[in-house]
PDB file as gemmi writes it, atoms N, CA and C in Angstrom:
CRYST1    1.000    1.000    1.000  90.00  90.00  90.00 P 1                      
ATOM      1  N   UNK A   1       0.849  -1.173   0.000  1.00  0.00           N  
ATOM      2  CA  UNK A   1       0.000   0.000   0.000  1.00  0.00           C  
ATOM      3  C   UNK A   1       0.896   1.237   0.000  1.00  0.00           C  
ATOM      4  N   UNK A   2       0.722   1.890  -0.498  1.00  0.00           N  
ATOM      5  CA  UNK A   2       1.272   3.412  -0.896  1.00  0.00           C  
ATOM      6  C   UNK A   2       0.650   4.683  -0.016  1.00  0.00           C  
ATOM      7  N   UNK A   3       1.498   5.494   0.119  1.00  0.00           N  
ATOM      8  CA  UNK A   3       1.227   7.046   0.960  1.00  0.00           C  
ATOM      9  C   UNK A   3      -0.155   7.087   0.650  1.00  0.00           C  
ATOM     10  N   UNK A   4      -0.149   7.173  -0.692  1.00  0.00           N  
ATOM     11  CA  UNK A   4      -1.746   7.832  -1.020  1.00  0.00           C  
ATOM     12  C   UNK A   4      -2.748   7.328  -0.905  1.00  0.00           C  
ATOM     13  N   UNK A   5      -2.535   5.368  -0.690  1.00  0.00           N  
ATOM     14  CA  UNK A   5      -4.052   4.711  -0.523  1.00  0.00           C  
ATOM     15  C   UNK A   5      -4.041   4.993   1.244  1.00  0.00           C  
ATOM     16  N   UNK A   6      -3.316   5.153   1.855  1.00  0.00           N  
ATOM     17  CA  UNK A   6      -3.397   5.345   2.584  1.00  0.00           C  
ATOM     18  C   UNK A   6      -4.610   6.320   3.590  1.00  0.00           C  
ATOM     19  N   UNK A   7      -5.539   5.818   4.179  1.00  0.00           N  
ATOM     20  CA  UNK A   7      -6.578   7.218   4.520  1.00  0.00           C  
ATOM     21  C   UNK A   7      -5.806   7.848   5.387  1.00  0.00           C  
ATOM     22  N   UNK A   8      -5.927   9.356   5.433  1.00  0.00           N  
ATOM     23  CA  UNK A   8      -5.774  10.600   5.805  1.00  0.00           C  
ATOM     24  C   UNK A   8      -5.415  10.132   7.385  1.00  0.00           C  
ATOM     25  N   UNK A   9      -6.778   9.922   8.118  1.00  0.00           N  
ATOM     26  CA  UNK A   9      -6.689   9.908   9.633  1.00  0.00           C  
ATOM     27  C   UNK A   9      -5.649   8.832   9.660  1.00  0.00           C  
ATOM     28  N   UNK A  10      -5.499   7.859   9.063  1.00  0.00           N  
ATOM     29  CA  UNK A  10      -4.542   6.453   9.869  1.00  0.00           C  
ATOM     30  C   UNK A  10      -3.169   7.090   9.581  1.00  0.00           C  
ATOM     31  N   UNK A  11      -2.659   7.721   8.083  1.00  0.00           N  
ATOM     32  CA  UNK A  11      -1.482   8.228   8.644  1.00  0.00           C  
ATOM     33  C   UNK A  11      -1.428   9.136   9.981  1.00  0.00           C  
ATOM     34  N   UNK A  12      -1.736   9.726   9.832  1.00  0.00           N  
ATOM     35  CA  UNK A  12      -1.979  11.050  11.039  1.00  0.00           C  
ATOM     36  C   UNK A  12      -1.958  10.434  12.132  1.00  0.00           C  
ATOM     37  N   UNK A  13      -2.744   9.339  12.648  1.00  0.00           N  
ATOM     38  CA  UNK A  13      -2.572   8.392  13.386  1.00  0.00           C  
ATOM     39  C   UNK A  13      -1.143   8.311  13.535  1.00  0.00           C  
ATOM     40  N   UNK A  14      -0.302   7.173  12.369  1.00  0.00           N  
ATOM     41  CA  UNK A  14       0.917   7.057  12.725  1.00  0.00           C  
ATOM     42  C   UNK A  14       1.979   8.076  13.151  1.00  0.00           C  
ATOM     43  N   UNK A  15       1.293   9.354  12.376  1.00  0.00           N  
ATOM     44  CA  UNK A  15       2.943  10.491  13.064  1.00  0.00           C  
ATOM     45  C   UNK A  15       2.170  11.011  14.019  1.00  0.00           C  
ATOM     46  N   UNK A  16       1.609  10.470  15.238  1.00  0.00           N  
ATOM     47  CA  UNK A  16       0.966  11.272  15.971  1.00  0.00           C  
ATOM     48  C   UNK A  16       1.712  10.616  17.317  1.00  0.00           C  
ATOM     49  N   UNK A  17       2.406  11.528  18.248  1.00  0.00           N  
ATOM     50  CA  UNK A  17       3.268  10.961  19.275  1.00  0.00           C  
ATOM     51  C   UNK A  17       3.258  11.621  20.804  1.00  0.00           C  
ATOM     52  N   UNK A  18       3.603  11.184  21.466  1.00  0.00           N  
ATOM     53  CA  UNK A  18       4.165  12.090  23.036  1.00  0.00           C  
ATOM     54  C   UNK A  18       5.414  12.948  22.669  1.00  0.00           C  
ATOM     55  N   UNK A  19       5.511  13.972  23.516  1.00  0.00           N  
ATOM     56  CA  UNK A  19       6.493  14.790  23.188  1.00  0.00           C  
ATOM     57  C   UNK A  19       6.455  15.910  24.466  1.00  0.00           C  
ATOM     58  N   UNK A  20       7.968  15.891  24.901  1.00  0.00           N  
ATOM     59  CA  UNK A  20       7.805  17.323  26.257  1.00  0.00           C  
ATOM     60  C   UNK A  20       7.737  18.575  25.630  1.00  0.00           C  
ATOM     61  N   UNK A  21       7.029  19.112  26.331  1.00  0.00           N  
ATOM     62  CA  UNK A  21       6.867  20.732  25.839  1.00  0.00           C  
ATOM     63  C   UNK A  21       8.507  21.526  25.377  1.00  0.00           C  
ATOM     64  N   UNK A  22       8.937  21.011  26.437  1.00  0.00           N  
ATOM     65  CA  UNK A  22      10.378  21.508  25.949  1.00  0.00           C  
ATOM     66  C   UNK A  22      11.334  21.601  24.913  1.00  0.00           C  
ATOM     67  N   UNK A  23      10.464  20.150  23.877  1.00  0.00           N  
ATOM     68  CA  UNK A  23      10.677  19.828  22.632  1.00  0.00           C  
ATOM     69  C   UNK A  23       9.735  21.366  21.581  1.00  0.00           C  
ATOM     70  N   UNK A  24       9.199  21.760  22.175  1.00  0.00           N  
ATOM     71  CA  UNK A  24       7.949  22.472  21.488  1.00  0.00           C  
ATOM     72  C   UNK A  24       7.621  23.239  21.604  1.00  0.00           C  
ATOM     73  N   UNK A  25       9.088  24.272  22.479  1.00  0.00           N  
ATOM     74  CA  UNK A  25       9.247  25.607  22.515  1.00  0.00           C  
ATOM     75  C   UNK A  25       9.225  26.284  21.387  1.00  0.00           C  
ATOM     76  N   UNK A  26      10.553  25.799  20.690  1.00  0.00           N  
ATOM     77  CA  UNK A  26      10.632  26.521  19.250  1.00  0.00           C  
ATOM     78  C   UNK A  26       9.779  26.901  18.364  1.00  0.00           C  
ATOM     79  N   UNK A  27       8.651  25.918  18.748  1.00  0.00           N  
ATOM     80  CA  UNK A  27       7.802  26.200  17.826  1.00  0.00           C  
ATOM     81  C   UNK A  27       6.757  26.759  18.097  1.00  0.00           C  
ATOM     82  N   UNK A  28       6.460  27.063  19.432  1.00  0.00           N  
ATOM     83  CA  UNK A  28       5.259  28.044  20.143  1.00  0.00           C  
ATOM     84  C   UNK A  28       6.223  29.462  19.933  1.00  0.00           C  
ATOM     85  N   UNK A  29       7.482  29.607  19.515  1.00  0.00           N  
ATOM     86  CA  UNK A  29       7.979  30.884  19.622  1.00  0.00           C  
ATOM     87  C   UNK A  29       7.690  31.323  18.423  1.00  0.00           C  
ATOM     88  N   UNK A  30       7.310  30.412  17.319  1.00  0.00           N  
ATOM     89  CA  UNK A  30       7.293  30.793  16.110  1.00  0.00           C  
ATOM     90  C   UNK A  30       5.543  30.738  15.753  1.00  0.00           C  
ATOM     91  N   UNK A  31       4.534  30.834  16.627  1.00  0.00           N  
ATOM     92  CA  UNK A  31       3.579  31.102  16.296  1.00  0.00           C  
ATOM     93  C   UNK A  31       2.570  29.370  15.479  1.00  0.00           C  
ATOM     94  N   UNK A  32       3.171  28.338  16.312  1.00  0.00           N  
ATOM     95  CA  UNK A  32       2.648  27.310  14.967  1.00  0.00           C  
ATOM     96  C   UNK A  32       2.140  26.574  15.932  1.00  0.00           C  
ATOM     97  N   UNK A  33       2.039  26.385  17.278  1.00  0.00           N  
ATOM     98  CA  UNK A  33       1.401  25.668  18.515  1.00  0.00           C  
ATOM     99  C   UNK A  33       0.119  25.788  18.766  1.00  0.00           C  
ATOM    100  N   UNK A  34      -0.667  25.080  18.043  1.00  0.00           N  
ATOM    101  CA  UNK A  34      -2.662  25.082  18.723  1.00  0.00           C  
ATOM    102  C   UNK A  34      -2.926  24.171  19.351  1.00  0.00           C  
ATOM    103  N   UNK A  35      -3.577  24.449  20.242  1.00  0.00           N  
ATOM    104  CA  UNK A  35      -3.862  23.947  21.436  1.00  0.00           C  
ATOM    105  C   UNK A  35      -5.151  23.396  21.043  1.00  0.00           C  
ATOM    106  N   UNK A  36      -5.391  21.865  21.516  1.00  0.00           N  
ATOM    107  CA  UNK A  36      -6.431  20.967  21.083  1.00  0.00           C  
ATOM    108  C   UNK A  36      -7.088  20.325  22.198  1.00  0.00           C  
ATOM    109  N   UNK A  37      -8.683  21.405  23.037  1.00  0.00           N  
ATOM    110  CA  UNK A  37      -8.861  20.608  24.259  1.00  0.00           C  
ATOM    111  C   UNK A  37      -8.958  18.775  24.247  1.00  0.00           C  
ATOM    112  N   UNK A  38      -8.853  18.390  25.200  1.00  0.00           N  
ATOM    113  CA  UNK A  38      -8.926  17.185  25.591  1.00  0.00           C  
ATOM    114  C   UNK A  38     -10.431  16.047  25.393  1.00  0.00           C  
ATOM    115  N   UNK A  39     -11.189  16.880  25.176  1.00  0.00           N  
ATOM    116  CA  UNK A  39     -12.137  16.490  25.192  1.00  0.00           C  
ATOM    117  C   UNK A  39     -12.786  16.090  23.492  1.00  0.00           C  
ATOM    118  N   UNK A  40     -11.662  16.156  22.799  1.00  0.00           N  
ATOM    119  CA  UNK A  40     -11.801  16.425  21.270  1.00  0.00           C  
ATOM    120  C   UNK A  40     -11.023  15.638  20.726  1.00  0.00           C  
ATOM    121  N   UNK A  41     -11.147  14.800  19.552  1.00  0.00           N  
ATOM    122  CA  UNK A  41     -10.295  13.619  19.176  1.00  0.00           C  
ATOM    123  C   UNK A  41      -9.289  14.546  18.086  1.00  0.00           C  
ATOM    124  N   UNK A  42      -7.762  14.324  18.839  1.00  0.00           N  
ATOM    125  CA  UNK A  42      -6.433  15.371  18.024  1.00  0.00           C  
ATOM    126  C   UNK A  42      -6.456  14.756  16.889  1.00  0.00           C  
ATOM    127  N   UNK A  43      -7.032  14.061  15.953  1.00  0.00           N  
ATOM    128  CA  UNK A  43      -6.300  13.494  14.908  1.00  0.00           C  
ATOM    129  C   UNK A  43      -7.714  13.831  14.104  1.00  0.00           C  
ATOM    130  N   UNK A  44      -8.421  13.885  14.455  1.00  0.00           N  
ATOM    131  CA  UNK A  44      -9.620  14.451  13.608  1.00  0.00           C  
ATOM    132  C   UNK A  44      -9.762  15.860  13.031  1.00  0.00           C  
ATOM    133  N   UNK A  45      -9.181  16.843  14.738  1.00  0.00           N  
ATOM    134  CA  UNK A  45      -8.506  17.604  14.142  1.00  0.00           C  
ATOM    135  C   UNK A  45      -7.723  18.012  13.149  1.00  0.00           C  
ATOM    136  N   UNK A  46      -6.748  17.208  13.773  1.00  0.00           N  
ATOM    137  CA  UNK A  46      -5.492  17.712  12.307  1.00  0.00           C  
ATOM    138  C   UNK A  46      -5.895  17.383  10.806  1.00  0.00           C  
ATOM    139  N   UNK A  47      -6.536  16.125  11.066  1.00  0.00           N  
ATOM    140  CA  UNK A  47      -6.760  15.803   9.573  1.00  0.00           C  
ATOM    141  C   UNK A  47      -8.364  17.190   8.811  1.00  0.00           C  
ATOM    142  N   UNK A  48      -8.717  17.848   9.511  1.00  0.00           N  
ATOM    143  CA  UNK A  48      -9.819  18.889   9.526  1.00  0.00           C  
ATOM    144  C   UNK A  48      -8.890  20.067   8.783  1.00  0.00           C  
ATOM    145  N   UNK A  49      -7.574  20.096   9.708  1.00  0.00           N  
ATOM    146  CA  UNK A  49      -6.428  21.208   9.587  1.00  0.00           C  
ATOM    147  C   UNK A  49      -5.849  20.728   7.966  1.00  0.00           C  
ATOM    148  N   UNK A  50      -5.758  19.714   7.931  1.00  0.00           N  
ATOM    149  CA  UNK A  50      -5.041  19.272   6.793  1.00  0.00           C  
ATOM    150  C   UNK A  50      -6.164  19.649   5.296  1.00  0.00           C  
ATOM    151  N   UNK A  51      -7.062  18.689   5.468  1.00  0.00           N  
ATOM    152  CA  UNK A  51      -8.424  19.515   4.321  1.00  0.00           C  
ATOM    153  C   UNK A  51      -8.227  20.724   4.160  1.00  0.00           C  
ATOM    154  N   UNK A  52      -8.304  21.516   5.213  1.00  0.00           N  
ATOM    155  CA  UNK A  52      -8.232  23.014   5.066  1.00  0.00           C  
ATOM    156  C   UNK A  52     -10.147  23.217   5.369  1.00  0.00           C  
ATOM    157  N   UNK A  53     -10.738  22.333   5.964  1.00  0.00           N  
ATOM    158  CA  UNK A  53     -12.104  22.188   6.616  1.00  0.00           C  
ATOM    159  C   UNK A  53     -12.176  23.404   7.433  1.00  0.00           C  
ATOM    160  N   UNK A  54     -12.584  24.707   6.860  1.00  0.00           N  
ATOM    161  CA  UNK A  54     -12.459  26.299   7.518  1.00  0.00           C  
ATOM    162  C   UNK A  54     -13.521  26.124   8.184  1.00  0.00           C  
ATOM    163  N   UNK A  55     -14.962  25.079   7.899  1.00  0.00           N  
ATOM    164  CA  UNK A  55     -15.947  25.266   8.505  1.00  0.00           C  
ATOM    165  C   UNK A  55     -16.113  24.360   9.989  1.00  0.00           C  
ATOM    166  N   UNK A  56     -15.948  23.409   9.899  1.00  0.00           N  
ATOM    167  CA  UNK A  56     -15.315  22.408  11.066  1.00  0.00           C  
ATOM    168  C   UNK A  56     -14.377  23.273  11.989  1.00  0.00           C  
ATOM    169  N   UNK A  57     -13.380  23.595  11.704  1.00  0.00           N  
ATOM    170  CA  UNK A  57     -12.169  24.693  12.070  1.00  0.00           C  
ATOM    171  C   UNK A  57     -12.731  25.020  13.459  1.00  0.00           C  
ATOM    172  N   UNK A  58     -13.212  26.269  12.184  1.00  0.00           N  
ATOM    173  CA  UNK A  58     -13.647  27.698  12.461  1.00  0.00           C  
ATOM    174  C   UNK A  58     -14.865  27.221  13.908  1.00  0.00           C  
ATOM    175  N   UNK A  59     -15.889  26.420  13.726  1.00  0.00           N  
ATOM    176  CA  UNK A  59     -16.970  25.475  14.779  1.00  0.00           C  
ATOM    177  C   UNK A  59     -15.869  25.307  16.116  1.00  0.00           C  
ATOM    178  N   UNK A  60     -14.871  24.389  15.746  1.00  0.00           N  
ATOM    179  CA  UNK A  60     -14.332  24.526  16.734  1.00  0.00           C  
ATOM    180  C   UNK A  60     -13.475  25.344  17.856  1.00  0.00           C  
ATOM    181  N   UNK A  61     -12.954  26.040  17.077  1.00  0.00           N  
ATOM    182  CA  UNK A  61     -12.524  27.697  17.306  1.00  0.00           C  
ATOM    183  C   UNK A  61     -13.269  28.498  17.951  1.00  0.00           C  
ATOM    184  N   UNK A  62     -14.575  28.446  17.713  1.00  0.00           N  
ATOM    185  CA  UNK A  62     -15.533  29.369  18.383  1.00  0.00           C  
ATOM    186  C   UNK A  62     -15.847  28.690  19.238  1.00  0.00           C  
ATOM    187  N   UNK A  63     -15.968  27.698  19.327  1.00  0.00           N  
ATOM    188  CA  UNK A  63     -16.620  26.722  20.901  1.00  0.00           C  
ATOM    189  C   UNK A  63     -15.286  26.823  21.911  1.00  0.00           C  
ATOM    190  N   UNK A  64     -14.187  26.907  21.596  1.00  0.00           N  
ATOM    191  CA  UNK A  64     -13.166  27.363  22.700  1.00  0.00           C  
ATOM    192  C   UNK A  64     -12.372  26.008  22.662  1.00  0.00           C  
ATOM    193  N   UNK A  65     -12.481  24.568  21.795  1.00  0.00           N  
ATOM    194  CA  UNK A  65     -11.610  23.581  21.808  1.00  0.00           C  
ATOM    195  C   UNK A  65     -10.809  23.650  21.234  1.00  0.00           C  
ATOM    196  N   UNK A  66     -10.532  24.156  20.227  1.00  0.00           N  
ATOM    197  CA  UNK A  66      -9.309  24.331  19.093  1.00  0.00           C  
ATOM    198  C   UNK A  66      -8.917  25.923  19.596  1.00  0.00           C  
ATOM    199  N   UNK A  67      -7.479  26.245  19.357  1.00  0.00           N  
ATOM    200  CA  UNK A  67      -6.893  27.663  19.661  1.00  0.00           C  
ATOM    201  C   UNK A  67      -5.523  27.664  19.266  1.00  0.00           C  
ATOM    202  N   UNK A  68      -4.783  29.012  19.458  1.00  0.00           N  
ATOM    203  CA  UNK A  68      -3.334  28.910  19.313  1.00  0.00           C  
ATOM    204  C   UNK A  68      -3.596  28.814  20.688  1.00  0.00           C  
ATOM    205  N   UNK A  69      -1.981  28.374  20.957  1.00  0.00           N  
ATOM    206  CA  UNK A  69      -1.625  28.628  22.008  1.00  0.00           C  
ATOM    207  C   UNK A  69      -1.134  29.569  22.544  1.00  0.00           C  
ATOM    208  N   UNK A  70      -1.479  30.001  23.779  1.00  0.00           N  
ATOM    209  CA  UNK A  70      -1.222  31.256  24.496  1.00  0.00           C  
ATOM    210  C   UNK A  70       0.382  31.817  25.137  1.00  0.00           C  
ATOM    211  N   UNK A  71       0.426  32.653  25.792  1.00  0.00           N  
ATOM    212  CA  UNK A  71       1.394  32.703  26.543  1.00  0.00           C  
ATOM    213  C   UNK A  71       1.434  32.214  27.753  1.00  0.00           C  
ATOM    214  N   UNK A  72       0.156  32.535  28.402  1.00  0.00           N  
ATOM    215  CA  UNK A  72      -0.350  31.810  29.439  1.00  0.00           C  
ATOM    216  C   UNK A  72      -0.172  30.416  29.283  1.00  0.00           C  
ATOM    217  N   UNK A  73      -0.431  29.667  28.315  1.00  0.00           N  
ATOM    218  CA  UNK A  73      -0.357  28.418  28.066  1.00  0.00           C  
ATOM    219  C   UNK A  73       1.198  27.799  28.507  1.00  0.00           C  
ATOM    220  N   UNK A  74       2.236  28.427  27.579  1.00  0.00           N  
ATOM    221  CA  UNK A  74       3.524  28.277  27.285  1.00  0.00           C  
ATOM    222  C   UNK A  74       3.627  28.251  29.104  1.00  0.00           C  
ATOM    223  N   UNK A  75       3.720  29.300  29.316  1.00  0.00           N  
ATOM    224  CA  UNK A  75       3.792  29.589  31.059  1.00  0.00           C  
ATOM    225  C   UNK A  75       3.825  28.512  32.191  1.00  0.00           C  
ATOM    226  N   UNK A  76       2.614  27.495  31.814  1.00  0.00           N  
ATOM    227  CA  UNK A  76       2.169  26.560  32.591  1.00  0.00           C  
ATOM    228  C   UNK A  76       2.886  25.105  32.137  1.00  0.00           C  
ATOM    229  N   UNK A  77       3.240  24.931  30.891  1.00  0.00           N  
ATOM    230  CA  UNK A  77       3.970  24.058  30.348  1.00  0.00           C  
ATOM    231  C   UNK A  77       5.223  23.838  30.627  1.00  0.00           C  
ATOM    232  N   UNK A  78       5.998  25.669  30.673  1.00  0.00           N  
ATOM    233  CA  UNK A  78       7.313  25.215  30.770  1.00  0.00           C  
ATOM    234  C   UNK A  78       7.405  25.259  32.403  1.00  0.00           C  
ATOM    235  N   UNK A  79       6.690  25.599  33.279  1.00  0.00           N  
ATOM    236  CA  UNK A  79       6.342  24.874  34.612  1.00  0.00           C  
ATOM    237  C   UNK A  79       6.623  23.623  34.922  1.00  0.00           C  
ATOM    238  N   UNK A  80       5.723  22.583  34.177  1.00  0.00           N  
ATOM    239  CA  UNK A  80       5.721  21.390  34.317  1.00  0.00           C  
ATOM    240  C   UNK A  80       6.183  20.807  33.363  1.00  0.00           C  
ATOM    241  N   UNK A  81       6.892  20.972  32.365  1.00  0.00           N  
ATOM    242  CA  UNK A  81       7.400  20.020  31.055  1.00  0.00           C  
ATOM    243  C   UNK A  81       6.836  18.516  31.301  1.00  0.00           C  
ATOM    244  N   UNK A  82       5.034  18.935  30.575  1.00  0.00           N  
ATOM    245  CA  UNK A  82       4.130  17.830  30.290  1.00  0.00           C  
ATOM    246  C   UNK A  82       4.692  17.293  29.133  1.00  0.00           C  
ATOM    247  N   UNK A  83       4.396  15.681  28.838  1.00  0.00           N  
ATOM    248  CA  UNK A  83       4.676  15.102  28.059  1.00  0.00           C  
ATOM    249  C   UNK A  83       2.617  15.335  27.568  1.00  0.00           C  
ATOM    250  N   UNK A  84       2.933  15.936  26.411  1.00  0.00           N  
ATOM    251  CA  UNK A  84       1.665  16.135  25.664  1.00  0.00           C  
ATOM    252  C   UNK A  84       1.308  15.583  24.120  1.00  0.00           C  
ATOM    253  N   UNK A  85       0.647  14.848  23.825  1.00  0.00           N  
ATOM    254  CA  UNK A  85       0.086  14.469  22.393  1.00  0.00           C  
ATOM    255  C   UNK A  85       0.368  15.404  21.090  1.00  0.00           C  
ATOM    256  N   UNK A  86       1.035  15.164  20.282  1.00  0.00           N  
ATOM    257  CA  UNK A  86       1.669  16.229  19.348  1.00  0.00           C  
ATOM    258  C   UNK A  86       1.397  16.126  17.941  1.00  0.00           C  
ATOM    259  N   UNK A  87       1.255  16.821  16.939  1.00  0.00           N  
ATOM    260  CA  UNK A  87       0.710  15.858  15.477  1.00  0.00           C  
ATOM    261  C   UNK A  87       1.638  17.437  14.699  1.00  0.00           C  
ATOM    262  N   UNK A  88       1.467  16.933  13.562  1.00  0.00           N  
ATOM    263  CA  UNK A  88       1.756  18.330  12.313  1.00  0.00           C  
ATOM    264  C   UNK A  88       0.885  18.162  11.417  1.00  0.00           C  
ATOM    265  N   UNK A  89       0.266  19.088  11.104  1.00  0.00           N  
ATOM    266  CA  UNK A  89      -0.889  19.704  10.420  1.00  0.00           C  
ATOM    267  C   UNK A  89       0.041  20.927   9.641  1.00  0.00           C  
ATOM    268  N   UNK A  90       0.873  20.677   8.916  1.00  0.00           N  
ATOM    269  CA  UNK A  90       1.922  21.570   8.453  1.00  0.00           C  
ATOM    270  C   UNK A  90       0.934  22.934   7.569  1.00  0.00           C  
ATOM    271  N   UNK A  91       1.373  24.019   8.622  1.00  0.00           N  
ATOM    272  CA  UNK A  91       2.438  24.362   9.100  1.00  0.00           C  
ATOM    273  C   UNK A  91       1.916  24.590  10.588  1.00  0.00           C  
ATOM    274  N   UNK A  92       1.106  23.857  10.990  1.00  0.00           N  
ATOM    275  CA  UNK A  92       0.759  23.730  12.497  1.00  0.00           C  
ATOM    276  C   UNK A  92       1.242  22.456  13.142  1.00  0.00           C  
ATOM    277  N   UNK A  93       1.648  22.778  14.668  1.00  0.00           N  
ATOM    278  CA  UNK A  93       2.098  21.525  15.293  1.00  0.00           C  
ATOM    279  C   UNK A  93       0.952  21.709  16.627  1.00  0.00           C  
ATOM    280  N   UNK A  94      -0.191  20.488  16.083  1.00  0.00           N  
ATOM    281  CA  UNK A  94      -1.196  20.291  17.390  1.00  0.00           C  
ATOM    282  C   UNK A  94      -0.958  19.939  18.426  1.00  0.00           C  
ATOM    283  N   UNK A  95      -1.274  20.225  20.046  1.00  0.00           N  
ATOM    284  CA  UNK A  95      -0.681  19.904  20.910  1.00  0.00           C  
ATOM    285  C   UNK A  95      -1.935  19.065  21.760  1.00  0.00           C  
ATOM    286  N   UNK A  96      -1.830  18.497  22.320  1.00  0.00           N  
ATOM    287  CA  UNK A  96      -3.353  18.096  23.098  1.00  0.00           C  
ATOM    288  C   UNK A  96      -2.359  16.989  24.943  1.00  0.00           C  
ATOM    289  N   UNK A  97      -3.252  17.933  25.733  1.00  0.00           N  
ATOM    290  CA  UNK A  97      -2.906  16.823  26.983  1.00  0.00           C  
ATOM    291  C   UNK A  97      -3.296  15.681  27.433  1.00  0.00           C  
ATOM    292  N   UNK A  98      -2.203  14.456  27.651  1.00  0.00           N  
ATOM    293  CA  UNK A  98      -3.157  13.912  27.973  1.00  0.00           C  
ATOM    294  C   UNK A  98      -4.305  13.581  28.873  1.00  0.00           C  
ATOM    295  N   UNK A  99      -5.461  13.080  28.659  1.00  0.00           N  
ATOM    296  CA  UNK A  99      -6.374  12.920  30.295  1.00  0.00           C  
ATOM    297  C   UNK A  99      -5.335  12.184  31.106  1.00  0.00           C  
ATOM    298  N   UNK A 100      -5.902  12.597  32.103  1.00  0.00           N  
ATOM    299  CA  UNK A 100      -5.930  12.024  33.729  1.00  0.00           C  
ATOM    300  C   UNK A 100      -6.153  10.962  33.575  1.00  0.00           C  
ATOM    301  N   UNK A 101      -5.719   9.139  33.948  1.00  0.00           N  
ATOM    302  CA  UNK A 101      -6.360   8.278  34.163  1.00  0.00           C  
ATOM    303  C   UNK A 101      -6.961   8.003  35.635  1.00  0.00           C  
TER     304      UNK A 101                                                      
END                                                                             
């Protein structure tokens, strides 16, 4: 099977990993870090991000689950250097925490 038969979400699936924030400075400095509440499946996301799905997006954007990330955010991260759920939605790198078990 090839890249392209490949569906969308299962790659995304595969490059989708843990990662410390600390890894993911650089790239909250450069404006490319959205923040993906928890309560929202990250890979549905990205693959939404990837379509270029402005209307899905945008739904989620306004409901307050999808966002950049803040400064405030960054703040609390490099606090605790969480190991957080990470994907690329190029030229976005999604971030999502994990739940609590």
């Amino acid at each position: 099977m090839t890249d392209a038969e490949i569906p969308l979400e299962t790659q995304l699936n595969t490059e989708t990993g843990r990662v410390r924030w600390s890894e993911l400075e650089r790239h909250f400095a450069r404006g490319v870090v959205v923040r993906v509440d928890a309560g929202i499946d990250l890979v549905a996301v990205a693959a939404a991000f990837v379509r270029d799905d402005e209307a899905t997006v945008m739904e989620w954007m306004t409901a307050g689950q999808v966002r950049r990330a803040e400064a405030e955010d960054a703040r609390d991260w490099v606090s605790r250097d969480p190991d957080l759920w990470a994907v690329v939605a190029a030229p976005w790198v999604l971030v999502q925490e994990p739940v609590a078990a």
